[in-house]
N, C-alpha and C positions, 0 to 999 in steps of 0.2 A: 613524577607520576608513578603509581603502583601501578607493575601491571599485572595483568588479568589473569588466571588460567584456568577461567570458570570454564571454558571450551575444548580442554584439548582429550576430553572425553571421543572426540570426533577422528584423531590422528593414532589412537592408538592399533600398532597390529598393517598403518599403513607400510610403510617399507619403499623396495620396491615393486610390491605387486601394483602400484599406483602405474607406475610407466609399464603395465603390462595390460589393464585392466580399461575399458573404454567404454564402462558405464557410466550415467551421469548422477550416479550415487556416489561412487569416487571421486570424479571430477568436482562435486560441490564441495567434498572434503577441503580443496586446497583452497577455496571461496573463505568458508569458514575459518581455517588458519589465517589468512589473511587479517579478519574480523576480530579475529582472538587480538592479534600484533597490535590493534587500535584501541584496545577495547580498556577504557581505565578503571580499575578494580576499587580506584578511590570515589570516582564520580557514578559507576554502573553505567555511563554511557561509552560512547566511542568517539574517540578522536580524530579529527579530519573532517565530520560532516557537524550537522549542528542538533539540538535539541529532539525537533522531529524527526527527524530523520534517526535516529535512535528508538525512537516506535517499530518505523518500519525494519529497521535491521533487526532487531526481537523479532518481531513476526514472520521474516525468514525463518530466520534460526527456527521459533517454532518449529512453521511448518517443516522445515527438513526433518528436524528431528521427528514429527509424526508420520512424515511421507518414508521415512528411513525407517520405521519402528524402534526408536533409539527413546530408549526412557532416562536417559543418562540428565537430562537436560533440565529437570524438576529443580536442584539445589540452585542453580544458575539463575532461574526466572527466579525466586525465594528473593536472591540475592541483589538482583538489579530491582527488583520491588522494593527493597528497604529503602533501598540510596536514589530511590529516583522519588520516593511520592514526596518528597519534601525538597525541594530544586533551588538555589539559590538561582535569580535572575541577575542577572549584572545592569548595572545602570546606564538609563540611556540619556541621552539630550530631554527629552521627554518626563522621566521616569525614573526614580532614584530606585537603586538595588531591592528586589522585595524578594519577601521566600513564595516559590509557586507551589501549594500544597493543594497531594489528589489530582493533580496534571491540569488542573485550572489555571488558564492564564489568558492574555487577552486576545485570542485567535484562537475561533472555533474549528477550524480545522484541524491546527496543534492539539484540541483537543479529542476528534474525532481517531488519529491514529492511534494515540493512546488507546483512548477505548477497545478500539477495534482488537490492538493487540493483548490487552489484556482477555477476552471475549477468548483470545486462541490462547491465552496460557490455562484459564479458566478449562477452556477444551480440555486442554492438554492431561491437565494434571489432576483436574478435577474438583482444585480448591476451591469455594467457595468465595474467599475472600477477593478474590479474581473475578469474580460475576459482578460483588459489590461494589469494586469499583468501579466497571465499565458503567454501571447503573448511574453511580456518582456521577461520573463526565456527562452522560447523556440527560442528566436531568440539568446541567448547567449550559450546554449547547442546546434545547429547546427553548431555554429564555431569550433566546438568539432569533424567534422567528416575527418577522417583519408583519405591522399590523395588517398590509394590504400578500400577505404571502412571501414565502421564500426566506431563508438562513440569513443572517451574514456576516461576514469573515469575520470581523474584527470588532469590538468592542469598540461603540462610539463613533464608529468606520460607517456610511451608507453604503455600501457596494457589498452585493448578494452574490458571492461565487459560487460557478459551478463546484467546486472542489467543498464547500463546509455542506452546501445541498449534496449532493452525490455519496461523500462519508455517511452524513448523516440517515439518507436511506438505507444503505447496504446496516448500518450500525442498529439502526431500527429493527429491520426486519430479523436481524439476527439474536438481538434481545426479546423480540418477540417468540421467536422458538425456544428460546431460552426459559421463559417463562415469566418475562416482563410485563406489569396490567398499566395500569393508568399514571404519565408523565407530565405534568404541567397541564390538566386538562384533557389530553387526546390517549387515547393507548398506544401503543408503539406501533403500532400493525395502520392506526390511525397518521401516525407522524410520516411512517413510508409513503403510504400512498397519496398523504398530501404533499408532500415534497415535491413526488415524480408528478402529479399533476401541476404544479407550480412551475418544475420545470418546463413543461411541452407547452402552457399556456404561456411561458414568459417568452418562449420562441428561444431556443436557449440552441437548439440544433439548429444547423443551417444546412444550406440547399443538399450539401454532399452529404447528411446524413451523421455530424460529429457535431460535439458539445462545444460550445464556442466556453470562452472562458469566465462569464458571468454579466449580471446588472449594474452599471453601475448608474448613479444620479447625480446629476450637473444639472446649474441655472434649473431649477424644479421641475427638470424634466427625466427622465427613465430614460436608457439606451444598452444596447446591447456592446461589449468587451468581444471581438471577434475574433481575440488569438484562439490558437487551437492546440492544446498538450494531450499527449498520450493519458495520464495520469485520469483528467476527466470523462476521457474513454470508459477508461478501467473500474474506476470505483464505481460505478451501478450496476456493472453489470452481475454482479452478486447479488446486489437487493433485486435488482427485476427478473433473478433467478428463483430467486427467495418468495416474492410475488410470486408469483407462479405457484410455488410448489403449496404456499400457504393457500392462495385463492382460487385455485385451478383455472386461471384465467386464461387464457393464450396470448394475449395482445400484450402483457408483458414479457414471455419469453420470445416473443414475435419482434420487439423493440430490443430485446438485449441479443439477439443475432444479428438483429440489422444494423445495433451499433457499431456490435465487433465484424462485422464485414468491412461497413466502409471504413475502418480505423486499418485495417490488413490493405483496404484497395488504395485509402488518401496518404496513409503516413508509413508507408515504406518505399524502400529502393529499388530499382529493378528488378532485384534477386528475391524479394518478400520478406528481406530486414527491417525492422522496425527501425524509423529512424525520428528524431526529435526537430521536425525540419525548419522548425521557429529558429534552432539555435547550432544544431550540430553543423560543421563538427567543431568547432572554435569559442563558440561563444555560447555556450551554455551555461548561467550562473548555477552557483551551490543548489539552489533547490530542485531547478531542471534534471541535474543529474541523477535525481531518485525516480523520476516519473514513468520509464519505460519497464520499468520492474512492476510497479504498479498496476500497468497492465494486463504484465504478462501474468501475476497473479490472479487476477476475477479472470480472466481468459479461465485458465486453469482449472476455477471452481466452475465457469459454465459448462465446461467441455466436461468437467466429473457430474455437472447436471445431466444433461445433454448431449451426448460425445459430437462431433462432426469430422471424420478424416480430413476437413480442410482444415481443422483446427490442429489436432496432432501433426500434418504436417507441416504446419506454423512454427509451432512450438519446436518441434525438434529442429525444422531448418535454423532458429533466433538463436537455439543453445548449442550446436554444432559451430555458428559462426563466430559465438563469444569463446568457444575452446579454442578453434582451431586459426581465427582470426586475429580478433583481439585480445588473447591468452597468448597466443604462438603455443599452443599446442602446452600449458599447461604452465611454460615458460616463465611468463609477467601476471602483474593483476591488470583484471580486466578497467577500462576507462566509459566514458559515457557511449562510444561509438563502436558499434559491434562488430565492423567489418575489418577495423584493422586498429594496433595498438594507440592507446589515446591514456592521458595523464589519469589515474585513479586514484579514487578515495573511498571512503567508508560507503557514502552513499551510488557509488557505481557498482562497489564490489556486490552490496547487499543487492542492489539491480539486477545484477549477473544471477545472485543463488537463485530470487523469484525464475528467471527463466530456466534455470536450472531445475529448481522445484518443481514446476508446470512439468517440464519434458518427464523427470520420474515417475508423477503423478498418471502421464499418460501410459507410461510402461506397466501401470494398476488397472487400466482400463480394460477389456475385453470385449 
C-alpha cells in the first residue's frame, strides 16, 4: 500500500503545544492524523472501513478544514477525486468484478454520501466540477423512486429505507440552493418535500418520536423495519433545516427539533452520551460504527440554523467524553463507544472528528 500524506497539512507547527492546548480544534488534529495512517494514497480511500464510509470521512475532513479555516485541503479532495470516480468493485457470489464509475453502483445510499460530500467539497473549494457531480448521483438515486412513493435502497431490492429517503432529502434540498431545476421530472426542492411527506405517511416515526429503519415488502404486503440507528436520526435533519429556510414553513423546523430531542431523550446513557443501543457496546457491525457521527453532524448544522443551549451542551458533553473517555485524554484512537476505550477504525475515528466538528462549530456560534 502507498501511503498517503495528503493530510499532514493538519500536524504541522503541532508539537507539544498539543498536551498544553484543550481546544477541540487541536484535539481533532490527532483525529485526522489517525485518518491520514489509514488513508491509501493508491486507492484515495481509507483502510479499515469500507467504500462508504470513505464519503463520510471526506466530509469530515471537509468540514474540519472549513470549521478550521484551513484552506490547505483543496490538492487533497483534487486527488481522491481522480482515484475514486472510477472504483473497481470486487466480485461477488452475485456479481462479477465491475468498474463503479461517477459513484454509481447498486445502493442508493452509497450513492447519496457521495454526493452529499462532494456538495461540501464543491462548498469548499468552489470547483465546479464538484457540483457536477453531486448533480450526476442525484439524478441516478431519483430513478430509485418507488411507483406508489418512497426511495429504495437497493437496486432490484423492494425495501424503501429510512436511510437512501433521509440522504436523499437533505441532498435535494441542498442542490436546490445550489442552483439545481428539474430532476427526472420533479425539481429538487420538489423531490424534498416529497420524500419527507412519504416518510410521515409511511408511518416511518414511531410512538417515541425516532425514524424506524424503513419499508419493507413480504407475501405482497408493506410493513414497517423497526430498528432504530442514530444515523436515521441525523440525515433529515439538515433537509427539514433546509425546508424551512427555503419555505419559511415552521412545521418542518418544528419536526427537525423534535427529532433531535427524542433522539438526545431515547438513545443515550444516563450521562447524555449518545449511544448505539441496537449494538453497542460489542456487537456493532462495520456499518454501525459510522452512524453516531452522522448525527452528530446535521445536529450541528441545525443548531448553526437554529442555535439551542441544549444542543451545545450536547455536543460539547459527546466530544469531551470521546477525548477524555474513549481517547484517555488524547492517548488511543477513539472506538464506536464514547465513554470508555473500544476497538477503532477508520469509520469510528471519522465518528469522533463529526462530534468534534459539531463542538468547534459551536464555539462560532454567539
Amino acid at each position: 500500500m502507498k501511503k498517503s500524506t495528503l493530510f499532514l497539512f493538519a500536524f504541522f507547527g503541532m508539537g507539544l503545544a498539543l498536551q498544553c492546548q484543550e481546544t477541540f480544534d487541536n484535539r481533532s488534529k490527532v483525529l485526522i492524523r489517525y485518518l491520514d495512517h489509514w488513508h491509501n494514497g493508491e486507492t484515495g480511500i481509507w483502510e479499515t472501513t469500507s467504500w462508504w464510509n470513505a464519503a463520510n470521512i471526506l466530509t469530515a475532513l471537509i468540514n474540519n478544514a472549513k470549521l478550521t479555516d484551513n484552506p490547505g485541503f483543496k490538492e487533497a479532495i483534487d486527488d481522491i477525486h481522480n482515484k475514486t470516480k472510477a472504483f473497481k468493485v470486487e466480485a461477488t457470489e452475485e456479481k462479477e468484478a465491475w468498474i463503479c464509475k461517477n459513484y454509481i453502483n447498486d445502493f442508493y445510499d452509497d450513492e447519496g454520501w457521495w454526493a452529499l460530500a462532494w456538495l461540501d467539497a464543491w462548498e469548499y473549494t468552489g470547483e465546479q466540477k464538484y457540483l457536477d457531480m453531486a448533480n450526476i448521483i442525484f439524478g441516478d438515486i431519483t430513478t430509485g423512486w418507488s411507483e406508489n412513493g418512497g426511495l429504495y435502497w437497493k437496486k432490484g431490492l423492494k425495501f424503501k429505507s429510512a436511510i437512501s429517503n433521509g440522504l436523499t432529502l437533505t441532498l435535494a434540498t441542498r442542490l436546490h440552493l445550489a442552483g439545481t431545476k428539474n430532476v427526472n421530472g420533479k425539481s429538487a426542492l420538489d423531490w424534498a418535500t416529497s420524500i419527507w411527506e412519504w416518510m410521515i405517511a409511511s408511518q416511518l416515526l414511531n410512538s417515541d418520536g425516532n425514524i424506524q429503519d424503513g419499508v419493507r415488502f413480504k407475501n405482497g404486503e408493506e410493513s414497517i423495519n423497526e430498528n432504530v440507528w442514530t444515523y436515521n436520526q441525523g440525515v433529515v435533519l439538515t433537509g427539514l433545516a433546509n425546508l424551512h429556510r427555503i419555505t419559511k414553513e415552521g412545521h418542518y423546523l418544528q419536526s427537525a427539533h423534535a427529532l433531535a430531542r427524542a433522539t438526545i431523550k431515547n438513545m443515550t446513557d444516563s450521562r447524555s452520551i449518545l449511544v448505539e443501543k441496537r449494538c453497542e457496546p460489542d456487537n456493532c457491525r462495520a456499518d454501525a460504527k459510522q452512524f453516531k457521527g452522522v448525527f452528530m453532524r446535521h445536529l450541528m448544522y441545525l443548531h448553526q440554523q437554529d442555535p439551542k443551549n441544549s444542543y451545545r451542551r450536547f455536543i460539547k458533553k459527546n466530544a469531551a467524553s470521546i477525548w477524555h473517555k474513549s481517547m484517555l485524554n488524547g492517548k488511543t484512537a477513539p472506538g464506536v463507544v464514547w465513554t470508555e476505550p473500544s476497538e477503532p477504525n477508520g469509520a469510528t475515528v471519522s465518528s469522533a472528528l463529526d462530534a468534534f466538528n459539531a463542538a468547534i462549530s459551536c464555539n462560532k456560534i454567539r
